[in-house]
C-alpha positions in Angstrom: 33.7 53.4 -62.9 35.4 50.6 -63.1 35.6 47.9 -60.0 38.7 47.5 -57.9 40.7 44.5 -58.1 42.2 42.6 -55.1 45.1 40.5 -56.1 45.4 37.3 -53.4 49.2 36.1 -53.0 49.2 32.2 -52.2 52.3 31.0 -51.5 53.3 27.5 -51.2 56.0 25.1 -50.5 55.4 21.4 -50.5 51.6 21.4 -49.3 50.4 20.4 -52.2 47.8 18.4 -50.1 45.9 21.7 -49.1 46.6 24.1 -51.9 43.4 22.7 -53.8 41.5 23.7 -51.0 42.5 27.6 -50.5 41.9 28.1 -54.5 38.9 26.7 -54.3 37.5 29.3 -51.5 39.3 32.1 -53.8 36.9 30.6 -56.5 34.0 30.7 -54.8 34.2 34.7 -53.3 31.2 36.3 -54.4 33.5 39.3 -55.6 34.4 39.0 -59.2 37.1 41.0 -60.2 40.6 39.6 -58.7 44.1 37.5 -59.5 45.1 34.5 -57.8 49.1 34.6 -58.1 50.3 31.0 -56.7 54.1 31.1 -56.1 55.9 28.0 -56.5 58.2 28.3 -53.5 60.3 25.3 -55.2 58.0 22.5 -54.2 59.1 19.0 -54.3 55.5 18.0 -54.4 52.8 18.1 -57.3 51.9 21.7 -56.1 52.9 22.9 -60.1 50.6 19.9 -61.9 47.7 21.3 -59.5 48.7 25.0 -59.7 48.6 24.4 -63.7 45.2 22.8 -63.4 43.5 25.8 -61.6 45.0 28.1 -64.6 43.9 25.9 -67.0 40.3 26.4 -65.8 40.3 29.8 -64.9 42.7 32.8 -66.2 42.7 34.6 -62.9 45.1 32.3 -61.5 48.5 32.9 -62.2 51.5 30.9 -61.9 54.9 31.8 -60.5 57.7 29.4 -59.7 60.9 30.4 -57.7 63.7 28.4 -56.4 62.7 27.8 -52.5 63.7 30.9 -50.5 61.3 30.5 -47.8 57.5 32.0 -47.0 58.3 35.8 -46.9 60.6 34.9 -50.1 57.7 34.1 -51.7 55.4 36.5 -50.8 58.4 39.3 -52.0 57.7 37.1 -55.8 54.2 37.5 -55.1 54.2 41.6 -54.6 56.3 41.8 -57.5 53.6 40.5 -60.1 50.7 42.1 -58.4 48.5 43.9 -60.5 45.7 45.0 -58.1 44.4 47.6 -56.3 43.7 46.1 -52.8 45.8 43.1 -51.4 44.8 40.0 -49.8 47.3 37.3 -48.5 46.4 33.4 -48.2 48.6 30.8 -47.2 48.2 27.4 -48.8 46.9 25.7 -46.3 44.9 28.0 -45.0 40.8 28.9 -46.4 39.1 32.5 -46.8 35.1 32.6 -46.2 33.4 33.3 -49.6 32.3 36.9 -48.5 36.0 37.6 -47.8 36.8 39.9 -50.4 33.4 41.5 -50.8 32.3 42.6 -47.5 36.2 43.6 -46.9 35.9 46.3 -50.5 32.4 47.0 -48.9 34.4 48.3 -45.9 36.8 50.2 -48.1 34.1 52.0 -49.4 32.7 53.4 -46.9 36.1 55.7 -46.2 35.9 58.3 -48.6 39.3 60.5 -46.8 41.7 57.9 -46.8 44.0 56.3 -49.2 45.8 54.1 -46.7 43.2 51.3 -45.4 43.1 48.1 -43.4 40.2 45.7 -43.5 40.7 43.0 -40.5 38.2 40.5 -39.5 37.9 37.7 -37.2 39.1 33.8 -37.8 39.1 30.8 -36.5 41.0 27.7 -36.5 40.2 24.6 -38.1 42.0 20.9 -38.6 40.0 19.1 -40.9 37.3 21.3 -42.8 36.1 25.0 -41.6 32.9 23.8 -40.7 34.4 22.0 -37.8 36.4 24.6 -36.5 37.8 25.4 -33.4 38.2 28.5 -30.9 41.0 31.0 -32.1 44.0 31.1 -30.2 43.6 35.0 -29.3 40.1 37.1 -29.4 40.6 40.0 -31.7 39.3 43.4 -30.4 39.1 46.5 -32.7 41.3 48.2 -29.4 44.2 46.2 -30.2 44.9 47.9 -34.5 47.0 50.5 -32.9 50.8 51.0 -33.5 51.5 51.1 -30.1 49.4 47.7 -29.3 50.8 45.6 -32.1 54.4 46.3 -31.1 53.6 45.8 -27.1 50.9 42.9 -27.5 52.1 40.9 -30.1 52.4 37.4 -29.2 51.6 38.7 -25.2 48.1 39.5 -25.9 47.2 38.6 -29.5 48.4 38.0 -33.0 47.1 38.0 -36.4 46.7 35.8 -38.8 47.9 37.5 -42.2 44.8 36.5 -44.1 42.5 37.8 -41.9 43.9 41.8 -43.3 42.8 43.3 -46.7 45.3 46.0 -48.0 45.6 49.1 -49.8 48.4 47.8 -52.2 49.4 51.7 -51.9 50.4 50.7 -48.3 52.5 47.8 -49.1 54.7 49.8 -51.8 58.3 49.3 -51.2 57.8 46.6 -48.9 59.7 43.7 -48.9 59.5 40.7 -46.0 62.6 40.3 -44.2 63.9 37.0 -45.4 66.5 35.8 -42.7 62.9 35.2 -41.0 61.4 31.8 -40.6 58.6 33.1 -38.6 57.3 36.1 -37.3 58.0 37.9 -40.6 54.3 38.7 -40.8 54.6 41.2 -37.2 56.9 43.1 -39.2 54.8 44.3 -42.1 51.7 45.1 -40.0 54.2 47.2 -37.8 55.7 49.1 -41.1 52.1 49.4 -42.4 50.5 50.7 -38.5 53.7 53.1 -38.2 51.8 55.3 -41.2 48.5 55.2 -39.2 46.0 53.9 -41.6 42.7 53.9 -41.9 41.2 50.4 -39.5 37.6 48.9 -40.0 37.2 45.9 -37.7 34.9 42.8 -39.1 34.2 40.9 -36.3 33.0 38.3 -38.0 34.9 34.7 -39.5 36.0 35.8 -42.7 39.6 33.6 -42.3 40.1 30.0 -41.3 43.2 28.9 -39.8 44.2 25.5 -40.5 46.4 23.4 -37.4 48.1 20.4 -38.3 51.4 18.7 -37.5 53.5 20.9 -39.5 52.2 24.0 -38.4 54.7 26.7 -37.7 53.0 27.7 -34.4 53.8 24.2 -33.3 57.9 25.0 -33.8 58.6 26.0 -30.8 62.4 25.7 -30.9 61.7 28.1 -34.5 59.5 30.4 -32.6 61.9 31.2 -30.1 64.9 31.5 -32.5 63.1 33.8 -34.4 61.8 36.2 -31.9 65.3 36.9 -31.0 66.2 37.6 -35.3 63.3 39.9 -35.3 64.0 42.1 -32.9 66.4 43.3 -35.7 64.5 44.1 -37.8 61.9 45.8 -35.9 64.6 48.3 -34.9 64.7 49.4 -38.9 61.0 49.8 -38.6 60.5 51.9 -35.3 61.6 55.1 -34.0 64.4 54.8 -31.4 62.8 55.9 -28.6 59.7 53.2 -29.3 62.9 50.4 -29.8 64.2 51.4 -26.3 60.8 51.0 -25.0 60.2 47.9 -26.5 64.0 45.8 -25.9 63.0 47.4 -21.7 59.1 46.1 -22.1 60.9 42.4 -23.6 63.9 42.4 -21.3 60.7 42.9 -17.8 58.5 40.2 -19.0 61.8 37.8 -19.9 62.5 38.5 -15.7 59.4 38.2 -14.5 59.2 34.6 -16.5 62.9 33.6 -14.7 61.2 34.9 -11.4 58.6 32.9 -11.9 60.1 29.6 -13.4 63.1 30.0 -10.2 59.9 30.2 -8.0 57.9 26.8 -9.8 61.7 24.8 -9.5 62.1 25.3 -5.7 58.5 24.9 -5.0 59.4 21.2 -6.8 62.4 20.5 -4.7 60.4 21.3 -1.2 57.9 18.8 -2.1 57.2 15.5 0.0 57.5 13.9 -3.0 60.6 15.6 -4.7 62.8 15.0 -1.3 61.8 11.0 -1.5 62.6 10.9 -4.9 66.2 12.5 -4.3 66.5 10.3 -1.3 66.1 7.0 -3.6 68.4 8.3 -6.5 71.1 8.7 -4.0 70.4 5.4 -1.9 70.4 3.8 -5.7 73.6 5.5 -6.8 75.5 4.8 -3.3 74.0 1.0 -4.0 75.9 0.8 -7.4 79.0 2.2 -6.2 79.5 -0.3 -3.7 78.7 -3.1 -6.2 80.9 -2.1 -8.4 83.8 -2.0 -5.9 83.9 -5.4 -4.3 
């Protein structure tokens, strides 16, 4: 019988700087048989000198360069080449534990009924080098790889990182990432892949490393928020319409209850001791330059 093989999709724009890194932990899994596709998301950088180096050496990697479309663009490139059987994602400057791919086909194997798995394991974050890594934003609990949970808890309760799943490719067939997305582009795939109801087995061990550093997505904010607003278009293509009503009434409760609560922080403010002097010597200050000005 011959072995499955797990095709990683690395896509990288301009981080050049970490890209030798994530190859290198795709080198060193202990699992044999798997691709490597790097896609060239129109780098400025050297990321195509190292990306040809890594193919020089070993004929797993693969090289794809496209004109920069942006991260799901890429990862669109990268399904299309795909030759594999399972499907792991890795971002460029991010790092997979050795026994990634391995104990995640170990998993696999051990559903015999199923055609449609999920392999998720645990991560944590890391600035420098994974062995001085940090607490995870979010604790991941096998409770929350439900439908229902990833379209209500996402980004209240928990998110995950995309290289912490391993994939059936057969679940990812047709799928493309929506590309008006700068972020959050990853929420919609496990949503279409969770609305079939797949097969989950929980790792709860650190299989993924996620790497925090000054250009960091998560650190967008103003990106972030744009993009939560874009996506709730396309999640309405993905769920049923009665889930979508639920979910725009779920978003529109918590968006009031954070206005209820900011309103309730600002007046506190203004009723302080210290608030009321403050007003009291911008006003003495602005009558003070008033008069100055009009002798």
């Amino acid at each position: 019988m011959n072995s499955p093989k797990v095709s990683i999709i690395v896509p990288c724009h301009n981080q050049a700087q970490y890209l030798p890194e994530a190859l290198q932990s795709v080198l060193d899994q202990t699992y044999f048989f798997w691709e490597c596709i790097i896609v060239n998301d129109g780098s400025s950088d050297h990321t195509e000198a190292i990306a040809q180096k890594w193919i020089a050496n070993d004929i797993r990697f693969k090289y794809v360069y496209k004109e920069n479309g942006g991260l799901s663009s890429a990862r669109n490139a990268g399904l299309k080449v795909i030759k594999g059987d399972y499907i792991q994602f890795l971002d460029a400057d991010d790092i997979l534990d050795n026994n990634k791919l391995e104990l995640s086909l170990a998993e696999c194997e051990k559903v015999i009924n199923s055609k449609s798995k999920v392999v998720i394991s645990n991560f944590r974050m890391f600035t420098t080098d994974k062995n001085s890594s940090i607490d995870p934003f979010c604790e991941l609990k096998q409770e929350y790889f439900t439908f229902k949970e990833l379209l209500f808890g996402w980004d209240y309760q928990f998110s995950i990182p995309i290289h912490c799943g391993f994939f059936q490719k057969s679940l990812l067939d047709g799928f493309k990432f929506p590309e008006e997305l700068k972020a959050k582009e990853d929420w919609v795939m496990w949503l279409s892949i969770f609305k079939s109801e797949p097969h989950v087995s929980f790792i709860d061990s650190t299989l993924a490393f996620y790497r925090i550093h000054e250009y960091s997505m998560t650190k967008d904010l103003k990106l972030m928020e744009a993009n939560s607003l874009k996506v709730i278009k396309c999640i309405r293509e993905v769920v049923s319409e009665k889930y979508f009503i639920d979910y725009l009434c779920f978003v529109l409760e918590k968006k009031y209850s954070e206005v209820i609560d900011l309103s309730f922080k600002i007046s506190k403010i203004e009723n302080s001791k210290g608030f009321k002097i403050l007003k009291k010597i911008k006003e003495t200050s602005v009558i003070r330059f008033i008069f100055s000005i009009s002798k």
